[in-house]
N, C-alpha and C positions, 0 to 999 in steps of 0.2 A: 523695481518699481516702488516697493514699499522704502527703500530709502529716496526716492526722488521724492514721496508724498510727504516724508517727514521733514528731506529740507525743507519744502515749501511750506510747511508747517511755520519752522522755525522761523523763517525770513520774513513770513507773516506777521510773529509773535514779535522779533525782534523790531519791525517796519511801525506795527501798533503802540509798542515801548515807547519809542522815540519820540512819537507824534506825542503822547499821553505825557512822558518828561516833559517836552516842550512846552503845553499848553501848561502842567502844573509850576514851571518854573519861570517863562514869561507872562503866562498872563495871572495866573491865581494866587502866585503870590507876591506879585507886583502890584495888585489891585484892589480895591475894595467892595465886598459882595454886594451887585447891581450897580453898580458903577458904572460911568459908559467906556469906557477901558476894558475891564471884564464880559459885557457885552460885545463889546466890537472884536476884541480877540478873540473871543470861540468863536464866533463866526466865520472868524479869518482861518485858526486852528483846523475847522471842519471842512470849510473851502481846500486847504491843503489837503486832507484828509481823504476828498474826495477826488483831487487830482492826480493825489499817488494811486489810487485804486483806477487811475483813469491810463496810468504809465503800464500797469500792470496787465489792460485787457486792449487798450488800445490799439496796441500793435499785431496780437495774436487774432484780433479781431478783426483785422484789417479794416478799420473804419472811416470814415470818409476823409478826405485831404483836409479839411479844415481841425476834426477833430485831432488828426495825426500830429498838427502842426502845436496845439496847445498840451499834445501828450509829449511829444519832443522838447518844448521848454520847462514842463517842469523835472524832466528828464535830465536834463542837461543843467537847470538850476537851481530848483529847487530839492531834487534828493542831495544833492551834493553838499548844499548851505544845511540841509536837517543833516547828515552827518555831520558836519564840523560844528554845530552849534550843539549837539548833543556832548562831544569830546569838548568842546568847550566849558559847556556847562559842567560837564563832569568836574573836568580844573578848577570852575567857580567851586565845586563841594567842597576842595580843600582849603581855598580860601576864605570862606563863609564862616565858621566857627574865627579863625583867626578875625577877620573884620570886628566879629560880634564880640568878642573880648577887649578889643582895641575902643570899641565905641561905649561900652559897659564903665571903662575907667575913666574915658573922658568925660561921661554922663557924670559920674559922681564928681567930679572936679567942677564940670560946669554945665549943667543940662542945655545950656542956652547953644553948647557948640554942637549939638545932635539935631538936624535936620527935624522940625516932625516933634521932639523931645520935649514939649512944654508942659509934661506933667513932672510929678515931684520923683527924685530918682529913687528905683529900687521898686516902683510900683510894676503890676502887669501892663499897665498902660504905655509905661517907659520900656520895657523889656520888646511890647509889640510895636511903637515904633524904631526901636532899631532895628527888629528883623526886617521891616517893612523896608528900612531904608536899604540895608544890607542886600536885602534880593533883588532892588533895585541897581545898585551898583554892579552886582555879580550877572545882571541881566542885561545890563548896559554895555558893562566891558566883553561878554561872551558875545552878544549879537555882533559886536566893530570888528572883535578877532574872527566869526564865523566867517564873518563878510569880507574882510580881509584874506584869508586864506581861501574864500570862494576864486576871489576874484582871482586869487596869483593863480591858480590852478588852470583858470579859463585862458589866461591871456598865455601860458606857459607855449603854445604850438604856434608854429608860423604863419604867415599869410599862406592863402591859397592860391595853386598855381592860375597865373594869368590868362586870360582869353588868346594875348598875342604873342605868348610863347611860347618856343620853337622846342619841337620834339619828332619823335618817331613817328611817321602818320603810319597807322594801322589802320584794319578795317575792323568791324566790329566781327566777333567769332561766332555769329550766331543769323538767325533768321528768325523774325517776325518780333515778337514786343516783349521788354527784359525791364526790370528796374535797376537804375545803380545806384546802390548802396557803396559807403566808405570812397565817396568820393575825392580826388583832389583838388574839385574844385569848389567844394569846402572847407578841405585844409589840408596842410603838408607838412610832416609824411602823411597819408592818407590811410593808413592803419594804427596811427599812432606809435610808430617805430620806424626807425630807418634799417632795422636789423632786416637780411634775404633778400635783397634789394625789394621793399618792398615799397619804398617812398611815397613813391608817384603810380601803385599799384590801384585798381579800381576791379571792384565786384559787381557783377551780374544775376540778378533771380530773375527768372520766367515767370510771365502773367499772364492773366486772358484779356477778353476786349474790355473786362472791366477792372483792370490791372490786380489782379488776386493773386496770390501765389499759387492755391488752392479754396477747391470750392466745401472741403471737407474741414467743420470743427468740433469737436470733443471736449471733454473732461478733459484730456488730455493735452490738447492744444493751451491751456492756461496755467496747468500744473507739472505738466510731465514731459515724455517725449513721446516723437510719434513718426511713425515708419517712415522715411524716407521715399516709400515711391507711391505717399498720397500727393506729391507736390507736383508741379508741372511741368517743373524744370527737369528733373529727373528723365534721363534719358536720352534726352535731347539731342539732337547730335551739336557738334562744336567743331568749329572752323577753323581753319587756319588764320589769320587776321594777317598775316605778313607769307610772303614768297621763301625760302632760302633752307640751309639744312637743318636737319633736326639730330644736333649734337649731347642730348638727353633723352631717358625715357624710363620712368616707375611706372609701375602697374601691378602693382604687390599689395597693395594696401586695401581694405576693406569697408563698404558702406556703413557708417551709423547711423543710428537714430539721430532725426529733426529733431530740432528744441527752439520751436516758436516761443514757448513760456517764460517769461521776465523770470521766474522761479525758478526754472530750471536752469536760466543760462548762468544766475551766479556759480552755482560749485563749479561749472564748467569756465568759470573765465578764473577760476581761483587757479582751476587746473594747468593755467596756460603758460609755467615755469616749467612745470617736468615734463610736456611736450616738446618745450622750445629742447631742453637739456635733451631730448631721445634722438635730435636731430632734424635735419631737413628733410627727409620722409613724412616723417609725423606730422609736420608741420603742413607740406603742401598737398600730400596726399600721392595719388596717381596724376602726375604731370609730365609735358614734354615741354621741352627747350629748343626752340629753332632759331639760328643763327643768319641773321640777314647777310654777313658776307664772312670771312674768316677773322677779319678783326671786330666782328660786332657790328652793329647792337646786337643785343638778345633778345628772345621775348619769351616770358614763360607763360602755360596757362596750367593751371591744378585745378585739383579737386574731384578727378575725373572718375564714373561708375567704374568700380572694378571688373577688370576682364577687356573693358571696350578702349584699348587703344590701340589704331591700327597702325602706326607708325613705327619705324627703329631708327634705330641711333644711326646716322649716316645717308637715311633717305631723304632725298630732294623732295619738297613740297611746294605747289601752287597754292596763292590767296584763294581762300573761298572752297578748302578740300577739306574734307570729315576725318578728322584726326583720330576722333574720340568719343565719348559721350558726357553729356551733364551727370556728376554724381555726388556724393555727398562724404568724400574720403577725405582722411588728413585732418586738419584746424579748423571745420566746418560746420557749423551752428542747421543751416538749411541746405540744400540741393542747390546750384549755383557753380556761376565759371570764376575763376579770379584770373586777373591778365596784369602783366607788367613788363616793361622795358628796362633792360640793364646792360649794365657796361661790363660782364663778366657771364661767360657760362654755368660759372659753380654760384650758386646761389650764397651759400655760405658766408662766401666776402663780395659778391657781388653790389653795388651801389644801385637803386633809380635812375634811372632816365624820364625827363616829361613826355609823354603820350600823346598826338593829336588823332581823334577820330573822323574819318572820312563825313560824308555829309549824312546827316536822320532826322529825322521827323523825332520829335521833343516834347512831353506833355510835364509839364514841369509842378502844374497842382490842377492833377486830377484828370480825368478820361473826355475832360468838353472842349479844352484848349491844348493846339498843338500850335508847335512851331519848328520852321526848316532851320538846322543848324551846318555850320561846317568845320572841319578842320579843328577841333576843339576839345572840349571835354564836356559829358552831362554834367550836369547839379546832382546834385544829392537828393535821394529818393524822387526824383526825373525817371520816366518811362520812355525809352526809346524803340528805334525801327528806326534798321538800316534803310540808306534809301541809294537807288544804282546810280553811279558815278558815272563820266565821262569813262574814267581808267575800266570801270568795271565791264 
């Protein structure tokens, strides 16, 4: 504990650094004190300032759809643009002394060629506006390169997968109302890797009527970790979602600590090489593998409470039978089911398959508006509820 309270220390410390660079090197010494530049950029500085503390408790908070939606963008663009403009700027420090040499010997040649430069050279006057100009340039060129590398970084994933294509219809593994997170319907692969077939993979957490994971939060819940069976999904039972045999099965692996906390999930996604390296274990957790016919598909689902899986290797299963239970094993941040379709039973080299889910009831922002879907995939952070089928 006492090292989860110091990273989050650090991440804090470092999160603060960055903003504080930024403002000291785009706006304070771009500008002139009480300027309307200097003015308008703290304001702007602060507004950021108060969005990253907004990415920070927003989600642990579970705060309303509207809120979640503006903690998500600057999640996704504005922490990403302060690190590259930080690294950037960093590169501006090496070229900042060199500029300011280059523009010091043209001064004295011709002051007239120095932007800003119209006092006599050699003075302090002359000295401060080349810095002025200098931090200007080094401010200009780091923001184009931040934003440049913002951009290639966002556009780097595929489309997401389409409404009207064709995939494995499954049924959902579960009963009554679940969010999906790490959707593919918006984007592919849908965990950000094609590695375990995990492509076209889609996660599951359990909510109540008023879509919560849990109605429990703490000190802990924004800096630390926290037990695994405060949450709701825990437990749970878990479904079959497809018919056919079940030619896998782990059930070795042990529950960890939830880490709702923005703070805590960095060490924990720093960690997520020498997981991958321990194997497919580690990665999915306690999971089974059922085979819709001898040459495939497959479908896995992980994560599952240790001890609770009731299946073996070889047993025929019906859609809609209790396999297992919700747990929090394996590559698992919260309590939660993971499901995906593949064209391989060894996970290992296994590819994605696209997924369609039978027909659900869809609350796509927020607990007031639903809507019937079929055959498809939810949206991203969408609440669903199976709904019975003809088949069913």
């Amino acid at each position: 504990m006492a090292l989860l309270l110091l990273n989050a220390a650090l991440i804090l410390a470092v999160l603060a650094t960055a903003h504080w660079y930024v403002f000291r090197r785009l706006v304070k010494d771009v500008s002139r004190e009480g300027g309307p530049w200097r003015r308008v950029g703290t304001v702007l500085v602060w507004l950021l300032v108060a969005a990253t503390a907004l990415v920070l408790t927003a989600g642990p908070a579970e705060l309303s759809y509207e809120v979640l939606r503006v903690s998500s963008w600057t999640a996704t663009t504005w922490l990403p643009l302060l690190m590259y403009l930080t690294l950037a700027l960093l590169l501006g420090e090496l070229a900042r002394p060199v500029l300011r040499r280059t523009l010091a010997h043209r001064t004295a040649r011709s002051p007239a060629e120095v932007p800003g430069a119209s006092v006599t050279p050699g003075t302090a006057g002359a000295d401060a506006s080349r810095r002025l100009f200098v931090a200007r340039v080094v401010a200009i060129g780091a923001t184009v390169l931040a934003a440049g590398a913002a951009a290639l970084s966002r556009s780097g994933g595929s489309s997401a997968q389409r409404p009207g294509e064709q995939g494995v219809e499954v049924a959902f593994p579960f009963t009554g109302l679940w969010r999906a997170r790490n959707s593919p319907a918006r984007r592919v692969p849908s965990h950000g890797t094609n590695l375990l077939g995990g492509r076209y993979a889609i996660d599951f957490i359990a909510v109540d009527d008023q879509h919560r994971t849990t109605r429990t939060r703490s000190w802990r819940t924004f800096f630390a970790t926290e037990p695994p069976q405060l949450f709701r999904a825990f437990g749970l039972p878990i479904l079959a979602p497809v018919g056919g045999t079940v030619v896998a099965v782990h059930d070795a692996e042990s529950d960890h600590d939830a880490r709702r906390s923005q703070l805590a999930l960095v060490p924990y996604t720093l960690g997520q090489g020498a997981r991958l390296r321990e194997g497919v274990n580690a990665i999915a957790g306690n999971h089974v593998i059922i085979a819709l016919s001898e040459q495939g598909p497959y479908v896995a689902l992980a994560h599952f409470k240790a001890g609770s899986v009731r299946v073996s290797v070889g047993q025929k299963v019906v859609e809609g039978e209790h396999i297992a239970d919700c747990g929090n094993s394996g590559n698992s941040t919260q309590p939660h089911v993971h499901i995906q379709a593949m064209d391989s039973a060894d996970i290992s080299v296994a590819r994605g398959v696209p997924m369609l889910f039978r027909r659900f009831r869809e609350w796509p922002s927020g607990p007031d508006r639903a809507r019937i879907r079929e055959r498809t995939v939810p949206q991203e952070e969408a609440v669903v509820q199976p709904l019975p089928t003809a088949r069913s």
